[in-house]
VODO-399860 format. One record per residue (C-alpha): x, y, z; residue in one letter. Coordinates in pm, 1 decimal, always signed. Each point is the difference from the previous one (the first is absolute). Layout:
<rs>
X_Y_Z_A
...
</rs>
This chain:
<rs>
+0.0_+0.0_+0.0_X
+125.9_+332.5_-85.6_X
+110.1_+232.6_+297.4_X
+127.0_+318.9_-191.7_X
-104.0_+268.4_-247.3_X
+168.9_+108.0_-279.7_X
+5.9_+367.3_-49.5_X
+185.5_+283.7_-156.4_X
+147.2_+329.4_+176.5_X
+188.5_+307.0_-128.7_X
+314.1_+137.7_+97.2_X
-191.4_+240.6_+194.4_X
-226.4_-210.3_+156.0_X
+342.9_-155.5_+200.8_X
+155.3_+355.6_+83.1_X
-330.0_+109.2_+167.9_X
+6.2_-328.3_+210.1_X
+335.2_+65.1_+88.9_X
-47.6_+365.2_+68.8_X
-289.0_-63.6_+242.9_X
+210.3_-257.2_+187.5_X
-218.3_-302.8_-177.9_X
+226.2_-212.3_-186.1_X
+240.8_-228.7_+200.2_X
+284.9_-88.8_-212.9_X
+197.2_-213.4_+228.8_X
-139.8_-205.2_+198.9_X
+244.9_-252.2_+173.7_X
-36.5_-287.7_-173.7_X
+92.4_+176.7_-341.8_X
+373.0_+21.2_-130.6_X
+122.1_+318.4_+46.2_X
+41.1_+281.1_-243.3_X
+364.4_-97.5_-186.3_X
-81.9_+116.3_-380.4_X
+285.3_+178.1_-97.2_X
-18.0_+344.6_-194.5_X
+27.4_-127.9_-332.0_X
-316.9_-241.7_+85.2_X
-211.2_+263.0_+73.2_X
+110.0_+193.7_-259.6_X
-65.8_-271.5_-217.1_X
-359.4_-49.5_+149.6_X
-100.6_+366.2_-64.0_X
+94.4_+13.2_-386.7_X
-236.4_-289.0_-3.3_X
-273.8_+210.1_+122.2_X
+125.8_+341.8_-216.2_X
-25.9_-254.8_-324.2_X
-345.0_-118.7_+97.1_X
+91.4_-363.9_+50.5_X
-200.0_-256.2_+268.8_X
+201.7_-98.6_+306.8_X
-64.2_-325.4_+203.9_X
-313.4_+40.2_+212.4_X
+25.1_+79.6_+358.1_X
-203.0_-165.9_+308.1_X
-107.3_+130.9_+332.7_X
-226.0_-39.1_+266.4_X
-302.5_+217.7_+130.6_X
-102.8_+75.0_+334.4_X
-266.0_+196.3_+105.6_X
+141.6_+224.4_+327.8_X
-190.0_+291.5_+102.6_X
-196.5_+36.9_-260.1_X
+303.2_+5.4_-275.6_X
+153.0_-224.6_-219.2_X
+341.7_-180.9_+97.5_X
+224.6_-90.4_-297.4_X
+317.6_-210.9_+96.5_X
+174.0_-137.8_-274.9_X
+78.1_-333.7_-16.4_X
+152.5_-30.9_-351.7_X
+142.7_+271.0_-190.4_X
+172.0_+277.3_+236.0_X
+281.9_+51.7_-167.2_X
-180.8_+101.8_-317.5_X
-232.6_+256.8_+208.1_X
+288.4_+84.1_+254.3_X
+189.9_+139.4_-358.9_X
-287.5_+142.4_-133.5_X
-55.6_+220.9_+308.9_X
+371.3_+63.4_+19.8_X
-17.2_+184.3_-343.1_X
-299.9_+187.6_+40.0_X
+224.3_+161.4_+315.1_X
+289.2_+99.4_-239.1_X
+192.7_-251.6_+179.7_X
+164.1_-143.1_-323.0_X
+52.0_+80.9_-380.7_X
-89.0_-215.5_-267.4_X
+338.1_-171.0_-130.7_X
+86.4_+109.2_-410.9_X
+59.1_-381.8_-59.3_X
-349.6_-58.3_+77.4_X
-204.5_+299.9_-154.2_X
+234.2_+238.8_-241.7_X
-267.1_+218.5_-17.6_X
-71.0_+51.7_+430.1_X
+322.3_-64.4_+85.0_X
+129.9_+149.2_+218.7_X
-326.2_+160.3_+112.6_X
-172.7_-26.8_+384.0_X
-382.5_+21.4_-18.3_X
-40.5_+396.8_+113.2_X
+200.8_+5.0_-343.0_X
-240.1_-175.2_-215.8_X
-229.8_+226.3_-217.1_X
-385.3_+2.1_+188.4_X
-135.8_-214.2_-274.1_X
+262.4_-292.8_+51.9_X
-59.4_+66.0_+395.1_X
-357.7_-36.8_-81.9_X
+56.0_-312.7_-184.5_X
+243.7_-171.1_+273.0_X
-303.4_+123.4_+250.3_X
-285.2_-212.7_-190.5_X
+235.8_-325.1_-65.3_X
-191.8_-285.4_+132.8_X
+118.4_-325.3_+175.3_X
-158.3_-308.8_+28.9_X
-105.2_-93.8_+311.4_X
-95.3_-286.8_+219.6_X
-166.9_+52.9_+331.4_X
-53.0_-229.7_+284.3_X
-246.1_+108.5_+298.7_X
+74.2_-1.4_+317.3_X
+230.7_-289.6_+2.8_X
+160.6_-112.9_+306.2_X
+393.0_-15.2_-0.3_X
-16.7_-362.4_-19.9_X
-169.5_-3.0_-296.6_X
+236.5_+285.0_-169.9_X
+281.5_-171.2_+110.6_X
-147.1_-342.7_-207.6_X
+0.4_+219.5_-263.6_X
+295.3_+210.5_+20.1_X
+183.2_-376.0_-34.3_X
-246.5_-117.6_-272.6_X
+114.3_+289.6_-216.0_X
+365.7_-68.9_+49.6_X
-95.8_-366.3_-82.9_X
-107.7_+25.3_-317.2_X
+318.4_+98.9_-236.7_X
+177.4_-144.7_-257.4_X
+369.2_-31.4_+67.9_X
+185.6_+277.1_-229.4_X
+238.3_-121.6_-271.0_X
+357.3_+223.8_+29.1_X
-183.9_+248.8_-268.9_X
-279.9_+72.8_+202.4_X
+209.2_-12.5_+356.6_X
+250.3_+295.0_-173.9_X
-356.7_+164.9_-147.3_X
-91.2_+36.8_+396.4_X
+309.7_+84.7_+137.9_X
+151.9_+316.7_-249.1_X
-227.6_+214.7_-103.1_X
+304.9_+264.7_-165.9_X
+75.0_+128.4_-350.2_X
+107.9_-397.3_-135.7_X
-318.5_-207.7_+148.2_X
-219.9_+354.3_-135.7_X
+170.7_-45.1_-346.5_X
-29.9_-350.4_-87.5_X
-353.9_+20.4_+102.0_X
-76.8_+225.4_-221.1_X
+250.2_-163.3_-261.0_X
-147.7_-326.5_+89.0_X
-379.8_+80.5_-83.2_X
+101.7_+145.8_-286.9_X
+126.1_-260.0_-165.8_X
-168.7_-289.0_+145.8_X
-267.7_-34.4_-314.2_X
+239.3_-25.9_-184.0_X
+207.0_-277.6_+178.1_X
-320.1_-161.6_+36.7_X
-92.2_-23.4_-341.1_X
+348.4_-92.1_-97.0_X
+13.5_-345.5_+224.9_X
+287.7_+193.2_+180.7_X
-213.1_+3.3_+302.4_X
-329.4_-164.2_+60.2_X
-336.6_+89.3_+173.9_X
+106.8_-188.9_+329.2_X
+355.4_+131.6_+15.1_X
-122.7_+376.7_-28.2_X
-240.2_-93.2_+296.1_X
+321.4_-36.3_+207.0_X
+131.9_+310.7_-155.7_X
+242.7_-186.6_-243.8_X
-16.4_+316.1_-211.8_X
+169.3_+187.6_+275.3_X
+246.6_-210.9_+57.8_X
+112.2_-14.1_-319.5_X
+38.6_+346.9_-88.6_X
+146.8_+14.7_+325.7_X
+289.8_-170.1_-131.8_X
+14.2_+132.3_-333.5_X
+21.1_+380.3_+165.7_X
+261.4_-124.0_+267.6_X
+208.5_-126.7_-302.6_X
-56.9_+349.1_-199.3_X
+92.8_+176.4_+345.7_X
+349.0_-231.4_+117.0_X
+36.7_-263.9_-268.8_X
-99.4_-374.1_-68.3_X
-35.8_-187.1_+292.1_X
-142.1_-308.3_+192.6_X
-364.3_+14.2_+15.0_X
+69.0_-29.6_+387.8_X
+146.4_+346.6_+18.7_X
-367.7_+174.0_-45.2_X
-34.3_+72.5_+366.6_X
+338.2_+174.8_-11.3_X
-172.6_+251.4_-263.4_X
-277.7_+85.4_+196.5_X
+186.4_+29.4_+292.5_X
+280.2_+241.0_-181.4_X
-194.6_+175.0_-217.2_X
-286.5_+92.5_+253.1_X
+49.3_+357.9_+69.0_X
+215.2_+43.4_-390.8_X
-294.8_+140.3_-163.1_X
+173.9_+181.4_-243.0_X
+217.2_-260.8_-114.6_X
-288.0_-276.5_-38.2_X
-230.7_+263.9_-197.0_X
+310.1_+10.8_-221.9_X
+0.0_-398.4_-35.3_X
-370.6_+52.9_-37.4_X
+18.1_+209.1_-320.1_X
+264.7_-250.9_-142.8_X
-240.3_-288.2_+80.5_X
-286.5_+148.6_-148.7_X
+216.5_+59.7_-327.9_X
+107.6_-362.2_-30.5_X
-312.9_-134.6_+55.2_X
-199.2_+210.2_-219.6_X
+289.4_-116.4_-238.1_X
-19.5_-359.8_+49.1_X
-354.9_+61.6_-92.6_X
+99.9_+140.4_-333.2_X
+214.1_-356.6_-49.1_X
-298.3_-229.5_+130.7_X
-355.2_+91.4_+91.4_X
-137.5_-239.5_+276.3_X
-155.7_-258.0_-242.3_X
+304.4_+4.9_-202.6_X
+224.8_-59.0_+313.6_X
-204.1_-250.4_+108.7_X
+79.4_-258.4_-260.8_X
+380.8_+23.8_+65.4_X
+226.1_-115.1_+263.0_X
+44.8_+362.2_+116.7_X
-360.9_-76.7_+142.0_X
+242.7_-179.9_+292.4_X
+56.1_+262.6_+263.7_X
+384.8_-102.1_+48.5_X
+15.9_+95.1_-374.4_X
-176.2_+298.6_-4.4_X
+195.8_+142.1_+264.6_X
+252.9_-79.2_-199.5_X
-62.1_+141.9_-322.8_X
-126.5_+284.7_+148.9_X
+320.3_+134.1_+192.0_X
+143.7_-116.2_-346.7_X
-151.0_+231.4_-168.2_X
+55.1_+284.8_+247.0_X
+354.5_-43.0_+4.6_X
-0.7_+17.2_-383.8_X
-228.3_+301.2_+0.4_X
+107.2_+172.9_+359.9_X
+313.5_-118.9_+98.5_X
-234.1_-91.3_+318.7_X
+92.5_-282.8_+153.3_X
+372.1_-24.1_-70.5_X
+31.4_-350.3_-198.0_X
+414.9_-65.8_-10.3_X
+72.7_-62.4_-367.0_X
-359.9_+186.5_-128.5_X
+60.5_+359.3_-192.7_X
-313.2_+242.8_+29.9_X
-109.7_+31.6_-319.6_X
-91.2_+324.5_-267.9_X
-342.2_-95.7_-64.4_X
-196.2_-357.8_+36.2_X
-256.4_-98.8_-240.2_X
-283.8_-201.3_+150.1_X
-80.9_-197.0_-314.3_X
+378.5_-83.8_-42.5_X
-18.9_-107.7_+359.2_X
-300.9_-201.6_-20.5_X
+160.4_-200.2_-285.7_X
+281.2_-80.4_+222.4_X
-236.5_-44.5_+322.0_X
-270.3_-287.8_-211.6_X
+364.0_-104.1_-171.2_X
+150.0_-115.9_+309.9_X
-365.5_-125.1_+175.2_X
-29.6_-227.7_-291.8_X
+342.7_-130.6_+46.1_X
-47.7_-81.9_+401.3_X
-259.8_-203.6_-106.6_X
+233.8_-209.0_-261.9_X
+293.8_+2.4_+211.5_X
-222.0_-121.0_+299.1_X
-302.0_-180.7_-126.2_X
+120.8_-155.2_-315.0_X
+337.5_-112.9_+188.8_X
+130.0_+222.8_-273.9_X
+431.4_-3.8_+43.9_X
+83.6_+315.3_+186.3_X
+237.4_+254.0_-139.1_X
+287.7_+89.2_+228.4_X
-87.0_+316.8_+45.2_X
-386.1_-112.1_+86.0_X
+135.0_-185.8_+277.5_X
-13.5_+206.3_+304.5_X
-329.0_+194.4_-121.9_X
-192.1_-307.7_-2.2_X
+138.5_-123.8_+273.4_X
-44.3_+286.4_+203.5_X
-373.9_+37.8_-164.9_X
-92.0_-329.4_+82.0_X
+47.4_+4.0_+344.6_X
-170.8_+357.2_+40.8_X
+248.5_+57.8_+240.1_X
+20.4_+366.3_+182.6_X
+344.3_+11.1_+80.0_X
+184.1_+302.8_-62.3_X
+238.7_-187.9_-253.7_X
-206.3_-186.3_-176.8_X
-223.3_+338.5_-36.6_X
+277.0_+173.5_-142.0_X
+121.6_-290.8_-250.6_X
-395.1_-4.4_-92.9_X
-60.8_+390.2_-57.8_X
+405.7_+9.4_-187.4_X
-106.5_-292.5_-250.4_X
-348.5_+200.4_-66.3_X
+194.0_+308.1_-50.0_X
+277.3_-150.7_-273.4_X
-242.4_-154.6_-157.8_X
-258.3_+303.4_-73.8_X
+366.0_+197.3_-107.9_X
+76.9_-257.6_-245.7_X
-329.7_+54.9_-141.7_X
</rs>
């Protein structure tokens, strides 16, 4: 049987509760307020953009003829939200380009307006004993899935590299999708992010192991002006990849492969950018993608010969297909992979 309502409040609806001394946003058995600055930050471009947040629950009690809120799930979010509304914090430029940098008394009145009327979801309990909040208090912490290492570094930086390859991420994911680089399932677990991830780490430092991604969110948290760099750059190679294959196109080669793609894309960046730094690669004058898409389909076609036909493999083949085969993401073998791409696309 259902014990709760589900309702919706505004923005304002919490700040006059907690300016008439009605909302209780930390009651003892909640975890205590530990979002860092960048977290709320974070949580208020969500609201400036529009988007939904995660719904909030409390509990209401009837004293003295007024309403009671505590909240049971969700003080963080409202503990920021208040925060802002007191000046107490600026939005961050990595979050918002266009606010940053702003508190809310600097907001124009029709944005304030707009942050006023934002509405949250709501579930409310009545007067529920603590027993019963403390049931539930565990239930919610209950029922999670356990985060992959992509979604455990998506809730633990929220700086200019986790902001970027978002945005990168989502971008691009349609188009990884409807490649076969990445399928339905693998973008639920934010697969898209993770790879892009390591693409923009490699633009930013150089090819390297696949397990060096936390390093790049970790280093590059606070280098906003070096990641919207690597940004730009990864915008331009994809949008020229594109040019080479569109996603149905892609699809039917073995560049659909992630390890491959990764592959030939920092390939072609280091022919067309100099970005990453491939020993033995020159940056090229100009790069044709119909040229390259010959070479690209050329050497797809062979893989398959070389390693479904038990076609003899050329000397030079060697290492590529071993290294391809085993999808390996070893720094190394990376570099041997993204080299071989690289001579070949010069050779024409």
């Amino acid at each position: 049987m259902k014990s709760f309502d589900t309702r919706t409040y505004s923005v304002s609806d919490f700040a006059e509760w907690q300016t008439s001394g009605l909302l209780l946003l930390s009651p003892e058995f909640q975890r205590r307020a530990v979002w860092t600055t960048k977290a709320k930050s974070y949580l208020i471009d969500t609201i400036l953009r529009g988007k939904p947040m995660p719904k909030v629950l409390i509990t209401q009690r009837l004293i003295d003829g007024k309403n009671l809120r505590t909240v049971v799930d969700g003080q963080q979010r409202l503990r920021a939200i208040l925060e802002f509304m007191g000046d107490d914090f600026a939005v961050m430029r990595t979050h918002n380009h266009e606010f940053g940098g702003m508190r809310f008394s600097d907001l124009s009145q029709e944005v304030r307006d707009d942050f006023w009327q934002y509405e949250i979801g709501v579930d409310v309990l009545f007067n529920t004993e603590l027993s019963e909040l403390l049931d539930i208090f565990a239930r919610l912490n209950t029922y999670s899935v356990q985060l992959n290492s992509t979604e455990l570094l998506n809730a633990t930086y929220l700086g200019a590299f986790k902001t970027t390859v978002h945005q990168l991420g989502h971008s691009y994911a349609e188009y990884w999708r409807e490649a076969g680089v990445l399928t339905d399932a693998q973008i639920a677990r934010m697969a898209e992010v993770e790879l892009t991830a390591d693409l923009l780490g490699a633009l930013l430092v150089g090819i390297s192991s696949r397990k060096q991604i936390p390093t790049f969110y970790r280093s590059f948290d606070d280098s906003e002006d070096e990641v919207e760099e690597a940004a730009i750059l990864f915008h331009k190679v994809m949008s020229l990849f594109g040019q080479v294959y569109e996603a149905s196109d892609l699809r039917g080669t073995n560049f659909r492969r992630v390890h491959l793609f990764y592959s030939a894309f920092l390939a072609i960046a280091a022919l067309t950018y100099g970005r990453p730094d491939i020993p033995g690669t020159l940056k090229l004058n100009s790069i044709h993608p119909s040229r390259v898409r010959v070479v690209l389909d050329d050497m797809s076609a062979q893989f398959d010969a070389f390693t479904k036909e038990k076609t003899p493999v050329p000397p030079e083949w060697e290492r590529f297909i071993q290294g391809a085969r085993r999808a390996t993401t070893d720094q190394p073998v990376r570099e041997e992979r993204s080299r071989f791409i690289a001579e070949r696309i010069v050779k024409g």
